[in-house]
C-alpha positions as CSV (number, residue, x, y, z in Angstrom):
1,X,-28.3,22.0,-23.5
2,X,-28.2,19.9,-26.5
3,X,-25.5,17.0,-26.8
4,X,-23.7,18.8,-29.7
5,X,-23.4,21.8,-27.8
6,X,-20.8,19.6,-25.3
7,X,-19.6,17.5,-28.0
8,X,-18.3,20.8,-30.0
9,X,-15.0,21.8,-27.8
10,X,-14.0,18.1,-27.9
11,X,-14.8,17.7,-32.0
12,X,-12.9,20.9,-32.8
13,X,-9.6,19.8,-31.5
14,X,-9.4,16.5,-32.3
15,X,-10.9,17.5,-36.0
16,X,-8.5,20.1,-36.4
17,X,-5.7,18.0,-35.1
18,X,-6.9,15.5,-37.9
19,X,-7.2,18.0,-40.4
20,X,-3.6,19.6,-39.9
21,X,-2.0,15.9,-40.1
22,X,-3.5,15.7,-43.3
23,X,-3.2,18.9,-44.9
24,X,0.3,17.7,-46.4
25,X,0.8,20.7,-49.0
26,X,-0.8,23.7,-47.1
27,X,1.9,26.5,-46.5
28,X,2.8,27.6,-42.9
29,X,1.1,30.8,-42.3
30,X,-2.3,28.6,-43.4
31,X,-1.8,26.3,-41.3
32,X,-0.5,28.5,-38.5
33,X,-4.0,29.9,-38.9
34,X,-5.7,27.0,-38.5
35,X,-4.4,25.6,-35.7
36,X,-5.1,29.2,-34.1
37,X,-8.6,29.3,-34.8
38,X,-9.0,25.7,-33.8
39,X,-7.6,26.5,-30.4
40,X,-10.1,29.5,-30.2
41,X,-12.7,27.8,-31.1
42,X,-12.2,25.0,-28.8
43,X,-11.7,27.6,-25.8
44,X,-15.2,29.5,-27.2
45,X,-17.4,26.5,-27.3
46,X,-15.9,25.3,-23.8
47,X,-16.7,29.1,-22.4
48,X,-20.0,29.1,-24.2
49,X,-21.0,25.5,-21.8
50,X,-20.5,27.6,-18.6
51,X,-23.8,29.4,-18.4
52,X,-25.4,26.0,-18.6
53,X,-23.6,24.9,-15.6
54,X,-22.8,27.6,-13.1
55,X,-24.9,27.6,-10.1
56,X,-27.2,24.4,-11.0
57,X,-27.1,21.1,-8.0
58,X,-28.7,19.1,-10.7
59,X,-27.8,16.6,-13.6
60,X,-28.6,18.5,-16.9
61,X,-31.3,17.4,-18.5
62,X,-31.2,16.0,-22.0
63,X,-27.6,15.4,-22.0
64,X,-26.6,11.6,-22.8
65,X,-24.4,9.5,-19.8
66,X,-21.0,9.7,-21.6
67,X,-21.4,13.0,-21.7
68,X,-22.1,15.4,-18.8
69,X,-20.7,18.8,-18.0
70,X,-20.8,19.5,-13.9
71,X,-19.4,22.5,-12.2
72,X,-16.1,20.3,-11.1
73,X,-15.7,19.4,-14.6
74,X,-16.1,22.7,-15.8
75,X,-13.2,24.1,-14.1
76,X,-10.9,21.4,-16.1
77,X,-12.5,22.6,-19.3
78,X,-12.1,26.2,-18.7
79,X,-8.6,25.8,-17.7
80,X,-6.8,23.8,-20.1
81,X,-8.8,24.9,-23.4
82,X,-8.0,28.6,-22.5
83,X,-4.5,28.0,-21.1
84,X,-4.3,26.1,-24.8
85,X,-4.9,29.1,-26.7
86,X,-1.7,30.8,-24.8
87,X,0.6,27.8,-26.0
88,X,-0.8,27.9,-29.0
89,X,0.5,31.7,-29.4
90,X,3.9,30.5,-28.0
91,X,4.6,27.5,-30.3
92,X,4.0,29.4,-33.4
93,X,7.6,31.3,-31.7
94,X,9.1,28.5,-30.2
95,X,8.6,26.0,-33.1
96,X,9.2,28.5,-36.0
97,X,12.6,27.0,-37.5
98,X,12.4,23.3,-35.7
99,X,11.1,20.3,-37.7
100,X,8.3,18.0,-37.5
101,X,5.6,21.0,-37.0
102,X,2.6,19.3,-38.6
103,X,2.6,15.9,-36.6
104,X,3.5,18.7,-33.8
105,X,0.5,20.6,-34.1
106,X,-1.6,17.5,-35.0
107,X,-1.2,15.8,-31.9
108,X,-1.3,19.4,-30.3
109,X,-4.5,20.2,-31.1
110,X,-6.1,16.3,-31.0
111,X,-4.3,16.4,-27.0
112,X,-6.6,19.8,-26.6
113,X,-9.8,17.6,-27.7
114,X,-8.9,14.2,-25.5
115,X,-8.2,16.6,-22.2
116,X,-11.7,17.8,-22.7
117,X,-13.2,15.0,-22.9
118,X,-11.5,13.6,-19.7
119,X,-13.4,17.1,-18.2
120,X,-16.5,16.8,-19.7
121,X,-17.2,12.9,-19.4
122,X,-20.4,12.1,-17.8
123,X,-19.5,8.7,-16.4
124,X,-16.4,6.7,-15.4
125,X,-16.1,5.0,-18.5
126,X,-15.8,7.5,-20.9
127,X,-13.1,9.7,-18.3
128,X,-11.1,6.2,-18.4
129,X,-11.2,5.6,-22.4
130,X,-10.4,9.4,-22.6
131,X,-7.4,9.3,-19.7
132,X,-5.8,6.3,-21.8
133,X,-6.5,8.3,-25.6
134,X,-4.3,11.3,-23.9
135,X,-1.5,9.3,-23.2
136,X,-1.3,7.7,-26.2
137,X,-1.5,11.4,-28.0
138,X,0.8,13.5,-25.5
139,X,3.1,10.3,-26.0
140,X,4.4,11.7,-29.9
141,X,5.0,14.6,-28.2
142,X,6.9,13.5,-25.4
143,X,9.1,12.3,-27.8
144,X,9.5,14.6,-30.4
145,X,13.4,15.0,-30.5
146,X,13.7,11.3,-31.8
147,X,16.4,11.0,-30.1
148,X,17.7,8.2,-27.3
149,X,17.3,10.2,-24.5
150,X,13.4,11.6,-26.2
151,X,12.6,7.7,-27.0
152,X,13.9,6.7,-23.3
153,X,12.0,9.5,-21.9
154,X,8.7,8.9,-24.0
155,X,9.0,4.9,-23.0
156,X,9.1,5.5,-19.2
157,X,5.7,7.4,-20.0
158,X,3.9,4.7,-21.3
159,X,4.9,2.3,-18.9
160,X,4.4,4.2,-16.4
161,X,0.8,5.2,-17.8
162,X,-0.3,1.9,-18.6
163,X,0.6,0.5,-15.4
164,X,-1.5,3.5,-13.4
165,X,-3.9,2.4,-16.3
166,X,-4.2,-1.4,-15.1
167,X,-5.2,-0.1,-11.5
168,X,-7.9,2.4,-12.5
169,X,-9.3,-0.5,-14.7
170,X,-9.5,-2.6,-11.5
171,X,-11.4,0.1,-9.3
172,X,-13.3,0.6,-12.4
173,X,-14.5,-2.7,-12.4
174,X,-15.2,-3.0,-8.8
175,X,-17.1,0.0,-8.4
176,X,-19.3,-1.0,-11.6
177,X,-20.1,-4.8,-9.9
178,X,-20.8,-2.6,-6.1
179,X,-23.0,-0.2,-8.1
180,X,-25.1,-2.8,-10.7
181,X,-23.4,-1.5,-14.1
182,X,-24.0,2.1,-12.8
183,X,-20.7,4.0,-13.9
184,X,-22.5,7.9,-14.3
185,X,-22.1,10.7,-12.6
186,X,-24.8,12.5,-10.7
187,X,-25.6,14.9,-8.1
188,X,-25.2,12.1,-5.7
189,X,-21.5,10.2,-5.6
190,X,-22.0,6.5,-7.1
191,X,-21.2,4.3,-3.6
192,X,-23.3,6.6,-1.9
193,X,-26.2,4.5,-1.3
194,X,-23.8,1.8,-0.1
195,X,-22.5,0.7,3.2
196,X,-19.1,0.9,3.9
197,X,-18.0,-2.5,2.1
198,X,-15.0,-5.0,3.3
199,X,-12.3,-3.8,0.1
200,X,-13.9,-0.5,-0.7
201,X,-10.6,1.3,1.1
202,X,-8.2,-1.2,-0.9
203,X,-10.4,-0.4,-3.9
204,X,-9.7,3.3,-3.5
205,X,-6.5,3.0,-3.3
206,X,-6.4,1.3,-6.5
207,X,-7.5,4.7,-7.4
208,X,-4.8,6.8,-5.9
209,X,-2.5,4.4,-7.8
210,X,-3.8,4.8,-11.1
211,X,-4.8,8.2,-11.1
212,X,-1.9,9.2,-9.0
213,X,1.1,8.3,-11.8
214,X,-0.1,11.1,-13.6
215,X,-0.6,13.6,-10.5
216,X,2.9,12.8,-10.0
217,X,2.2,11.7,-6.3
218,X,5.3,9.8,-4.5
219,X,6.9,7.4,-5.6
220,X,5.1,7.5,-9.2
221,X,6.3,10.4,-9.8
222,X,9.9,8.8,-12.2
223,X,8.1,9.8,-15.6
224,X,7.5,13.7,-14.5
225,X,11.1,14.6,-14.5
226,X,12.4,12.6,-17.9
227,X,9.6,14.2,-19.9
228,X,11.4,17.5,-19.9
229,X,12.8,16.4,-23.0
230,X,10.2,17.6,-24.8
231,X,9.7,21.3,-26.6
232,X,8.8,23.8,-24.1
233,X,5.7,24.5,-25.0
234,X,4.8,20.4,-24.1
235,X,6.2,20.3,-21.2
236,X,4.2,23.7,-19.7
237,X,1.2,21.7,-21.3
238,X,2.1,18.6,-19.1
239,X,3.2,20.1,-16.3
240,X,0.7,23.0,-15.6
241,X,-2.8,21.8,-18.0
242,X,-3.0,18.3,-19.4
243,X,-1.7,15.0,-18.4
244,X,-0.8,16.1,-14.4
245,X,-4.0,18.0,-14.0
246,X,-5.9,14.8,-15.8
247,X,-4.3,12.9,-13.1
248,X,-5.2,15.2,-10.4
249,X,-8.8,15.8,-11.9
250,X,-9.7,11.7,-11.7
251,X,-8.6,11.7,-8.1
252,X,-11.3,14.5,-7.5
253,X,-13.6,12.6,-9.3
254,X,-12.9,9.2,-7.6
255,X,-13.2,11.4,-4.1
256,X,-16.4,13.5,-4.6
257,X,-18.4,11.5,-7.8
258,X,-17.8,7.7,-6.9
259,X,-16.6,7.7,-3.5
260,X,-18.1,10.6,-1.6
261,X,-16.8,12.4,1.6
262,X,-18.7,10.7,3.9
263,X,-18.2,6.9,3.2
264,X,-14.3,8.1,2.6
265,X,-14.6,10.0,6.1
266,X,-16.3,6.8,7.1
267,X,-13.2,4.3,5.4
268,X,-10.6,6.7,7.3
269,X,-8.4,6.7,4.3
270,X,-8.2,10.9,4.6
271,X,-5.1,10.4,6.7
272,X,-3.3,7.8,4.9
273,X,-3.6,10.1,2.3
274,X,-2.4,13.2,3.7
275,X,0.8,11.7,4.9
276,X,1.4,10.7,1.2
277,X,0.5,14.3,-0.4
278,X,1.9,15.9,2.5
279,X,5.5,13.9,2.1
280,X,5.3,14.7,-1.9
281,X,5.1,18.2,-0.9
282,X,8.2,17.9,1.2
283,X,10.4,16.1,-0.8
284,X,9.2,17.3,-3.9
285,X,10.7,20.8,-3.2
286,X,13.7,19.6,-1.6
287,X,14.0,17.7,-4.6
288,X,13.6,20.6,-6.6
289,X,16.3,23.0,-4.6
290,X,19.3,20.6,-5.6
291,X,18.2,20.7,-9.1
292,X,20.5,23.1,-11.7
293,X,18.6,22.5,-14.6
294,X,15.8,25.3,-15.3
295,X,13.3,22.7,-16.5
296,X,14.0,19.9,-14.1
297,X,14.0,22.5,-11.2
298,X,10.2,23.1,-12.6
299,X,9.5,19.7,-12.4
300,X,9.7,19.2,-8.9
301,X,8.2,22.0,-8.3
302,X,5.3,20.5,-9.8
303,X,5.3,17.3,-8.8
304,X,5.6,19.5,-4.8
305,X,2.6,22.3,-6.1
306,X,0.2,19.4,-7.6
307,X,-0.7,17.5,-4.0
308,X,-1.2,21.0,-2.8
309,X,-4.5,19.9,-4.7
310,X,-4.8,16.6,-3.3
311,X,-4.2,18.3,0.4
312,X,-7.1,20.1,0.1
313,X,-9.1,17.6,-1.6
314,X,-8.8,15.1,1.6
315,X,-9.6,17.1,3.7
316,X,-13.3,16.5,2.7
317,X,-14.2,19.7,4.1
318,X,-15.8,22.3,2.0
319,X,-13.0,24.4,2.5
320,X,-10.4,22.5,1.7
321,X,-11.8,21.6,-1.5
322,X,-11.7,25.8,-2.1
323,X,-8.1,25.6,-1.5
324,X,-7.8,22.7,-4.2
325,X,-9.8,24.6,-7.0
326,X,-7.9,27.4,-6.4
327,X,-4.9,25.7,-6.2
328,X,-5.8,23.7,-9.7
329,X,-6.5,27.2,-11.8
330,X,-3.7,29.0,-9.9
331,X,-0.7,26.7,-10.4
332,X,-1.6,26.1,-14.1
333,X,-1.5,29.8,-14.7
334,X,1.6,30.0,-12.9
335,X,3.3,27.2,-14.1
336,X,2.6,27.6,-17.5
337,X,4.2,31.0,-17.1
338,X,7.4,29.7,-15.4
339,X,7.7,27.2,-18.4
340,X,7.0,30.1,-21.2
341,X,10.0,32.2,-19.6
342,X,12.3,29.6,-19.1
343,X,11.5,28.3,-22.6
344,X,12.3,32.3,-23.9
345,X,15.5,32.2,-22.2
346,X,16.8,28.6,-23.1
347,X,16.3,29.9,-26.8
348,X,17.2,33.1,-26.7
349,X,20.7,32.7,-24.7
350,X,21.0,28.9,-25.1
351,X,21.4,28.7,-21.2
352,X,19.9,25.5,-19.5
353,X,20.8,25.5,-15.9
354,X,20.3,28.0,-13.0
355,X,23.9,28.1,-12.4
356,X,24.5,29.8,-16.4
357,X,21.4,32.5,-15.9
358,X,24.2,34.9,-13.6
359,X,23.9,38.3,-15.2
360,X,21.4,37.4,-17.6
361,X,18.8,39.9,-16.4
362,X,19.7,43.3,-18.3
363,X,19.7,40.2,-21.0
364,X,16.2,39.7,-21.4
365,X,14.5,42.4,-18.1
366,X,10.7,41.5,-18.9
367,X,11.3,37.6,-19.4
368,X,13.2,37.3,-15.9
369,X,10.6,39.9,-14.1
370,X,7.9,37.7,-15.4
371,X,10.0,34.9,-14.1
372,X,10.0,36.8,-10.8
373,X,6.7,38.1,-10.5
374,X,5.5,35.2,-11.0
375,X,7.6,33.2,-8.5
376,X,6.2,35.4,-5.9
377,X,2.8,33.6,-7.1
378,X,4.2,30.5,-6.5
379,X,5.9,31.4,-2.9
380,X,2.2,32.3,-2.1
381,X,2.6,36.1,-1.6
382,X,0.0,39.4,-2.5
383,X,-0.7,40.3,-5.1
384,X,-0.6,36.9,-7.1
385,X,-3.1,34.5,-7.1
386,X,-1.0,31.7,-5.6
387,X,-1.5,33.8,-2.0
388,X,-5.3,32.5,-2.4
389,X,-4.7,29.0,-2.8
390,X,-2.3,28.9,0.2
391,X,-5.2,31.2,2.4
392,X,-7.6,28.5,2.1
393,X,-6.0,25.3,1.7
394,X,-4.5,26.6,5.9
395,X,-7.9,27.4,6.5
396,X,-9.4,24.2,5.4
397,X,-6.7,22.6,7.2
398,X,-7.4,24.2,10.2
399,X,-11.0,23.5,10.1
400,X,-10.8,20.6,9.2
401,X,-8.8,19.5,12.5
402,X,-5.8,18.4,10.5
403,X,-3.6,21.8,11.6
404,X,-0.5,20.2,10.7
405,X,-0.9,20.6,7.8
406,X,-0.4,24.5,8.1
407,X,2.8,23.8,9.1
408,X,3.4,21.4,5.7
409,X,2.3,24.1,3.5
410,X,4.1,27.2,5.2
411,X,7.6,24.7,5.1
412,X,6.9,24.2,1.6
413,X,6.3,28.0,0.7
414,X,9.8,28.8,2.3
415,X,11.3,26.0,0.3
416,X,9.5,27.5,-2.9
417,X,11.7,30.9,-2.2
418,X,14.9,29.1,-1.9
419,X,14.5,27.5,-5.0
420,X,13.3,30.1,-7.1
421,X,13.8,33.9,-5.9
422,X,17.8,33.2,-6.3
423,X,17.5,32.5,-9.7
424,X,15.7,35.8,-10.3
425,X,18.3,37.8,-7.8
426,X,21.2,36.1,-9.6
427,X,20.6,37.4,-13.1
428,X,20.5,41.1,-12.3
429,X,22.7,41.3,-9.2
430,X,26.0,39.1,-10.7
431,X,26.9,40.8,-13.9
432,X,29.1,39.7,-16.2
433,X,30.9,41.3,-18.9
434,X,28.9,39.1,-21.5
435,X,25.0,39.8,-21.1
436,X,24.9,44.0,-20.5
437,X,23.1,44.4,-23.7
438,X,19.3,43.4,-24.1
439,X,19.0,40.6,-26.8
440,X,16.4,41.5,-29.5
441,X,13.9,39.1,-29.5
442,X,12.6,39.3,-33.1
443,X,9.2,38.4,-34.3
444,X,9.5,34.8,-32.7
445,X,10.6,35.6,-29.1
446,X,7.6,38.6,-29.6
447,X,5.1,36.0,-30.4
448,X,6.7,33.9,-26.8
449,X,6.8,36.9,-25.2
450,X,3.3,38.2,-25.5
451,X,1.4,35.2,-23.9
452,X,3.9,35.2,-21.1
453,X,3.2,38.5,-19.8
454,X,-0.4,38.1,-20.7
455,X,-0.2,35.3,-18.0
456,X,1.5,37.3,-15.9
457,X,-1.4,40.0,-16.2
458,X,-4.1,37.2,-15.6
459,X,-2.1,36.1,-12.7
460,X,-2.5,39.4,-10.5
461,X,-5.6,39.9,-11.4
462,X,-6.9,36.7,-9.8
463,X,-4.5,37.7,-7.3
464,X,-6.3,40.9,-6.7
465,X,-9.9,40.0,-7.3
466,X,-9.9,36.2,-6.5
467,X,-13.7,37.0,-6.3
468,X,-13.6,36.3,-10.8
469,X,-13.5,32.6,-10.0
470,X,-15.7,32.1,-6.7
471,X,-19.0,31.6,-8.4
472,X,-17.8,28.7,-10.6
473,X,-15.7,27.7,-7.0
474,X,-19.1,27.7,-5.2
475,X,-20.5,25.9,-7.9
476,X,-18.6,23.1,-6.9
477,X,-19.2,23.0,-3.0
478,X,-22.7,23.7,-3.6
479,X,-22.7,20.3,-6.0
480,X,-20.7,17.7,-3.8
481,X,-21.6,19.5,-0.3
């Protein structure tokens, strides 16, 4: 595999993102086209990488350091650049008659590049450059209202970025003196040759600091929340693809790539840990059930759904870190799809809160049965694919020796029903007299709706043959185990 090969889904955003910024006079449907094939192209050339990677417990050969697809890395890549290509679809319906669509879709398409190369980087220097360029272009997003409460919003993001920033520098730094100037990846984690060091467990949880203000792990979670003020289509990217699951994705890296499970099982910081994910969990969706805001309601959810990840993950046991990758693709599909239905009802009905969605179902019937169906996912039933990300993060529990975490998880999937089957009961069992009649979507909800129920499509069939993603899973046990 060639360098240019990996460099090509990273170059195609960020060059299409460039492209669209400058194209100053090019009409809508032109550049609507563009940033579609960009998007496609991006997801191709990541797909196109797999091949290379699947089933190999070796560094690729004639690959340079910064750059270095591995099979943990690969399921980053695959995730985000195709879930890009569904909010792609869905902003050319959501953003069709609002302002500002060509810095929009500029920093749209360079945010797809960034998050790729956070995936694909082959050593901890590049992943940290690239984790610091995606705040800085998801920020213009954040904040694309312009208004006090966008600008307030998009401000607590940067602090609170910079600040995570400033700690990942530090463990950066340390881990570059313990290791010699050795920063890259490999089939063997980077402290591995190393005895267990006085500072090594305060060095890691430099770490869990830095990485975890994005992963939205408690208390660094205050940013999540205020960045609903975003369009839609943003805040399904942050929540369920880019910036949480960047956060997420360095803590698996810092665990399995620098770190190791064995000199972590050796440091005891497992536990510590799991108290942390397993209170985020907790609070996170009791959180959530007090919230009447649709969007904010997702939030929590999300900050709750993320350390599902992060449960597995310390665990250190292969299959715990099962239930993690699962839970990584799952939730971003499901997510995603929450935020695309929400998003079709808040502009189709101008209805923002749970409390206003009573009756709304004969409204808009497929939007709230996606919103259903795929709620179901999230609660952890059959058919959906969130049932498979529940199975094994108890099972890796279990094994594992920590079993209370079962209990954890199977709290938290009864809070995720309270929270978000009402909403679904609600709008088609209290009618009013207002919402009998389904509202005609047009060619702009059609182009939100497609993607949504494509989702919802993608979403049972994971949930019914969960078997589509175990060899890339494998991959990954196979590589750090």
């Amino acid at each position: 595999m060639s360098t240019f090969n990996v460099l090509l889904p990273i170059l195609t955003g960020t060059i299409g993102g460039t492209l669209i910024a400058n194209l100053r006079k090019i009409s809508k449907n032109r550049r609507n086209t563009l940033v579609l094939v960009t998007s496609v192209l991006t997801a191709l050339f990541t797909w196109r990488l797999l091949p290379n990677v699947l089933g190999y417990k070796s560094v690729l050969v004639g690959i340079d350091e910064g750059l270095r697809p591995d099979p943990l890395g690969m399921v980053f890549a695959l995730l985000s650049s195709t879930l890009w290509v569904f909010a792609t679809i869905y902003s050319f319906g959501y953003m069709a008659d609002k302002p500002r669509q060509r810095s929009y879709f500029a920093y749209f398409l360079i945010s797809a590049g960034v998050t790729l190369g956070i995936a694909l980087a082959g050593n901890l220097l590049v992943l940290y450059i690239c984790y610091e360029l995606l705040t800085f272009t998801t920020y213009p997003l954040v904040i694309y209202n312009r208004d006090q409460e966008a600008i307030k919003a998009g401000n607590r993001y940067i602090i609170y970025s910079l600040i995570g920033a400033a700690f990942i520098l530090a463990g950066l730094v340390a881990v570059w003196i313990w290791t010699e100037g050795n920063l890259t990846f490999g089939n063997a984690p980077l402290l591995a040759n190393l005895e267990a060091k006085p500072g090594m467990g305060w060095i890691f949880l430099l770490f869990l600091i830095g990485f975890g203000v994005k992963a939205a792990v408690m208390p660094l979670h205050g940013w999540l929340p205020q960045a609903m003020v975003a369009p839609t289509p943003i805040s399904a990217l942050l929540h369920a693809v880019a910036v949480v699951n960047a956060g997420v994705f360095g803590l698996l890296r810092v665990i399995y790539s620098v770190y190791g499970h064995s000199l972590l099982s050796e440091l005891k910081v497992g536990p510590i840990a799991l108290v942390i994910v397993s209170i985020t969990i907790i609070v996170g969706s009791l959180i959530a059930m007090k919230q009447d805001v649709l969007k904010k309601r997702l939030a929590y959810s999300t900050i709750s759904q993320l350390s599902y990840i992060l449960l597995g993950a310390f665990t250190l046991h292969p299959i715990g870190l099962i239930g993690a990758l699962f839970q990584m693709i799952n939730h971003g599909i499901l997510k995603i799809t929450l935020f695309f239905s929400v998003g079709l009802i808040t502009e189709k009905t101008g209805k923002v809160k749970v409390s206003d969605v009573k009756g709304l179902g004969p409204s808009l019937p497929l939007v709230f049965i996606a919103f259903g169906i795929v709620s179901l996912g999230m609660v952890g039933m059959l058919p959906l694919n969130g049932f498979w990300s529940k199975y094994y993060l108890m099972q890796g529990s279990t094994v594992s020796g920590y079993w209370p975490l079962v209990i954890v998880l199977l709290i938290s999937g009864l809070l995720n029903a309270f929270y978000y089957l009402p909403i679904v009961v609600s709008a088609f069992t209290k009618n009013t007299t207002n919402h009998l009649q389904p509202i005609k979507l047009g060619t702009n909800g059609f182009l939100m709706l497609v993607p949504t129920i494509l989702l919802v499509m993608t979403a049972l069939a994971l949930g019914i043959w969960p078997q589509l993603c175990m060899p890339l899973v494998n991959s990954v046990i196979d590589y750090f185990f």
